[in-house]
TORROMI-623855 format. One record per residue: residue in one letter; x, y, z of N, C-alpha, C, O in turn. Coordinates in pm, whole numbers, padded with zeros to 5 digits, always signed. Example, Ala and Ser with C-alpha at 12.3 -4.5 7.8 and 13.67 -1.06 7.14 Angstrom:
% TORROMI-623855
a+01319-00569+00780+01230-00450+00780+01320-00330+00780+01424-00332+00846
s+01285-00225+00708+01367-00106+00714+01290+00003+00787+01341+00114+00804
//
This chain:
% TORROMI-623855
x+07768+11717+05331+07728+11752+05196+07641+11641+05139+07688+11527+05139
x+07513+11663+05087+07444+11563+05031+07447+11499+04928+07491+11590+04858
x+07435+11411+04856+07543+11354+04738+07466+11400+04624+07353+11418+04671
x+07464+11426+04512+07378+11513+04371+07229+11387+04352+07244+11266+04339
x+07131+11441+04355+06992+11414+04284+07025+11282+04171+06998+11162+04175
x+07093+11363+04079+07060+11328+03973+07263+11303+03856+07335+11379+03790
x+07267+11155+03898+07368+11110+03811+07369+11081+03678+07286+11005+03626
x+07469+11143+03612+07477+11121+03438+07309+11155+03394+07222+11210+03461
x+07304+11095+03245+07213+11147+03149+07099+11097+03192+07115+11018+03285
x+06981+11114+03156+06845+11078+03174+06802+10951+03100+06805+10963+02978
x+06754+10812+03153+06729+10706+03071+06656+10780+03003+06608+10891+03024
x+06649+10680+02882+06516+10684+02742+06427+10617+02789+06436+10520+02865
x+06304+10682+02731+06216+10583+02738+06225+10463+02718+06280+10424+02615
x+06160+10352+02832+06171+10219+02806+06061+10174+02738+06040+10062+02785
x+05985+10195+02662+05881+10167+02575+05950+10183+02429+05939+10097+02342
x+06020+10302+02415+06101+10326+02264+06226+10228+02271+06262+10177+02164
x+06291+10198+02379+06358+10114+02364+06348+09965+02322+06417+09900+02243
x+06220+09923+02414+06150+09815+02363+06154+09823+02220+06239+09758+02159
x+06081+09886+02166+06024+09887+02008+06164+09885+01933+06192+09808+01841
x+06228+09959+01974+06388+09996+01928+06474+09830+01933+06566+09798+01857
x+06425+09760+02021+06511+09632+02097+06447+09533+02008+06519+09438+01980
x+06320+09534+01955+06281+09456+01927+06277+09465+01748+06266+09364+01679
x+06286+09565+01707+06348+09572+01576+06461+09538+01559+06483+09445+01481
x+06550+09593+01616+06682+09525+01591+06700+09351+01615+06777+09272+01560
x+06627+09336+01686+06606+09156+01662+06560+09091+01589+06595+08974+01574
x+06435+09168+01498+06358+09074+01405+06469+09188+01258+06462+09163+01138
x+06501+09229+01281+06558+09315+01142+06737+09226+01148+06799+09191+01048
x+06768+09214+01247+06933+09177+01262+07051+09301+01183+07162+09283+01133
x+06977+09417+01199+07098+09544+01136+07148+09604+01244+07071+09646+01330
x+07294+09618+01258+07337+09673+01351+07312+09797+01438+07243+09897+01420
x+07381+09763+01523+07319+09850+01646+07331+10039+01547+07244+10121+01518
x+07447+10036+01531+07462+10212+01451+07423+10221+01296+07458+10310+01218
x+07327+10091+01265+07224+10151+01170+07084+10151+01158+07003+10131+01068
x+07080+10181+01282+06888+10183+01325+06821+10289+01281+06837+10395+01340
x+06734+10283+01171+06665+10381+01129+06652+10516+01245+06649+10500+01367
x+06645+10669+01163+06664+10777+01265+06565+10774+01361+06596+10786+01480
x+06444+10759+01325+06321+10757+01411+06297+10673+01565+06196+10671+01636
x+06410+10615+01581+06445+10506+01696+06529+10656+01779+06563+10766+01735
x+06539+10596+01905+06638+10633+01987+06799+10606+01985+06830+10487+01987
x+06874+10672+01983+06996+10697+02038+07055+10561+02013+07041+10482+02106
x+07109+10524+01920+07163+10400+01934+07278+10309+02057+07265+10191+02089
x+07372+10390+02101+07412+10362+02201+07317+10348+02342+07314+10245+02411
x+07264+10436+02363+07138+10456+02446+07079+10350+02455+07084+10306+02570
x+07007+10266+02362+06910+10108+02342+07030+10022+02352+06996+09907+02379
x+07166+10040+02340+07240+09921+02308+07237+09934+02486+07174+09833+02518
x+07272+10006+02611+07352+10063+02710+07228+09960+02818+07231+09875+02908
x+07118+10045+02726+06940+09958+02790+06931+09819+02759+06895+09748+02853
x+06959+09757+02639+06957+09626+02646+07064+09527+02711+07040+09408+02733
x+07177+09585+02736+07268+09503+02832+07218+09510+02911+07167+09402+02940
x+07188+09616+03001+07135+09629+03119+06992+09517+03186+06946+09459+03285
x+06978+09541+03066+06825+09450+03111+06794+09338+03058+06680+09291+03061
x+06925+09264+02985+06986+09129+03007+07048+09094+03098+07043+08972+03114
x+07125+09164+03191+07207+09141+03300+07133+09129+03406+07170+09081+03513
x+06999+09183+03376+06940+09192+03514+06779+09076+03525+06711+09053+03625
x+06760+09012+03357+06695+08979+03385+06550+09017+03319+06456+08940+03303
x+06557+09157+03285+06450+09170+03233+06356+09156+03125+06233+09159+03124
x+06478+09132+02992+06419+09068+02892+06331+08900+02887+06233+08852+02831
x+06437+08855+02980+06329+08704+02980+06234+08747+03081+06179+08642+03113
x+06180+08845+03154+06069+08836+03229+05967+08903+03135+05848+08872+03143
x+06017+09007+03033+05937+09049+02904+05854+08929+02784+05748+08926+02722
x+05977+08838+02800+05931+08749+02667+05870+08627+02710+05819+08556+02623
x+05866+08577+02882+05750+08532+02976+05622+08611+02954+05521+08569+02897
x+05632+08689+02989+05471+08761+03009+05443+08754+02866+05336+08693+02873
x+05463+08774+02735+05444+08832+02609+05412+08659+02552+05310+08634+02487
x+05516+08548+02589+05458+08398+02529+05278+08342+02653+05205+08247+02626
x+05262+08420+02753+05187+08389+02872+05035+08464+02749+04931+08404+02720
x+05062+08553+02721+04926+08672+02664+04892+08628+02529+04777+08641+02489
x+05003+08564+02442+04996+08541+02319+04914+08377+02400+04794+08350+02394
x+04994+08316+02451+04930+08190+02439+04752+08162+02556+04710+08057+02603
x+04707+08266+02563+04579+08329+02633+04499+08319+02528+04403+08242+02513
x+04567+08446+02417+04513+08468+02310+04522+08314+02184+04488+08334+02067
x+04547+08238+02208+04519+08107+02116+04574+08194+01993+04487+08252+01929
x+04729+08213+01943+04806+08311+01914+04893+08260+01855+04911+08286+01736
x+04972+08170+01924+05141+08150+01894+05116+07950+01852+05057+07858+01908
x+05197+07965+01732+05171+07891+01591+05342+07815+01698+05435+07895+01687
x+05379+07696+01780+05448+07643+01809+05502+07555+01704+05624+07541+01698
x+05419+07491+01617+05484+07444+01522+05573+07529+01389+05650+07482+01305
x+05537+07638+01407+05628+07770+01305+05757+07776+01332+05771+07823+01445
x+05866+07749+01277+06038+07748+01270+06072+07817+01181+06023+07805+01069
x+06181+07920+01214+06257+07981+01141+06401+07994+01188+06433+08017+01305
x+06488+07976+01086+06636+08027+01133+06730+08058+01013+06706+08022+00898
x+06816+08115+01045+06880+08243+00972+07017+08177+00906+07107+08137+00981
x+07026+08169+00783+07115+08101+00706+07166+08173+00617+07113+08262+00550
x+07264+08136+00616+07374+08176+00438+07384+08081+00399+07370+07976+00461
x+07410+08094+00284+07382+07948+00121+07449+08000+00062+07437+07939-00044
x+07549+08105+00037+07590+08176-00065+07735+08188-00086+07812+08201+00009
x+07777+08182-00215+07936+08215-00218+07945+08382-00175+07850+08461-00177
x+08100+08417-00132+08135+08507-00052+08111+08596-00185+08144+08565-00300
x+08039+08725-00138+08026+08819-00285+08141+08895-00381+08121+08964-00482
x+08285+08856-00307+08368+08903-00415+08471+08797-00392+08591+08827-00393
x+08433+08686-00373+08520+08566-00429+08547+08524-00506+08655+08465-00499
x+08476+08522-00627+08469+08516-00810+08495+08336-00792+08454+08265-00700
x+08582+08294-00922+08608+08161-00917+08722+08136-00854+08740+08014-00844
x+08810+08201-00805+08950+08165-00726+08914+08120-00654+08980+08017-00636
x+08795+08133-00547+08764+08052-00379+08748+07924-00407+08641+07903-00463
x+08812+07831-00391+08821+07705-00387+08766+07631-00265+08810+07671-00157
x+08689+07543-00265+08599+07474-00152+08632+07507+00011+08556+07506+00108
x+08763+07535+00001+08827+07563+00118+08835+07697+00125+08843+07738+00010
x+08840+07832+00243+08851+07906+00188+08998+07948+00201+09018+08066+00170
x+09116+07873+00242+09257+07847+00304+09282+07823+00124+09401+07823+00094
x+09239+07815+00073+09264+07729-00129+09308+07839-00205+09332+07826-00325
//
């Protein structure tokens, strides 16, 4: 008996995933609130393990720093990183420096 063609569901496109993968990185909103117009949220989450495990995102973001920096493009001195500064939004004045207080 020959074993079936075709196992489980059909990947997504890996181009929508991309775009899909790469919003959710520069946006930081969770995986099950990705605007509708994206793919399948589990679907991009299932694709991006996959192609961290295997490798393929750093061979994506090689080629992509290789084209940008071709193109006299990518601003190396530009830093950004992602901070909170803020008291907890329903802590009022009870939160005391500690948040154990």
């Amino acid at each position: 008996m020959d074993p079936p063609k075709h196992l489980g569901r059909k990947r997504i496109d890996s181009r929508a995933a991309l775009n899909t993968i790469i919003f959710r990185l520069r946006s930081g909103c969770q995986w099950n609130q990705l605007p509708n117009n994206f793919p399948d949220d589990s679907s991009v989450h299932r694709t991006f393990q996959r192609w961290e495990r295997l490798g393929i995102l750093d061979r994506i973001w090689a080629a992509l720093v290789e084209e940008c920096e071709e193109l006299d493009d990518v601003d190396w001195q530009w830093q950004s990183a992602d901070a909170a500064m803020a008291k907890a939004r329903f802590g009022g004045d009870e939160i005391g420096s500690n948040p154990t207080d």
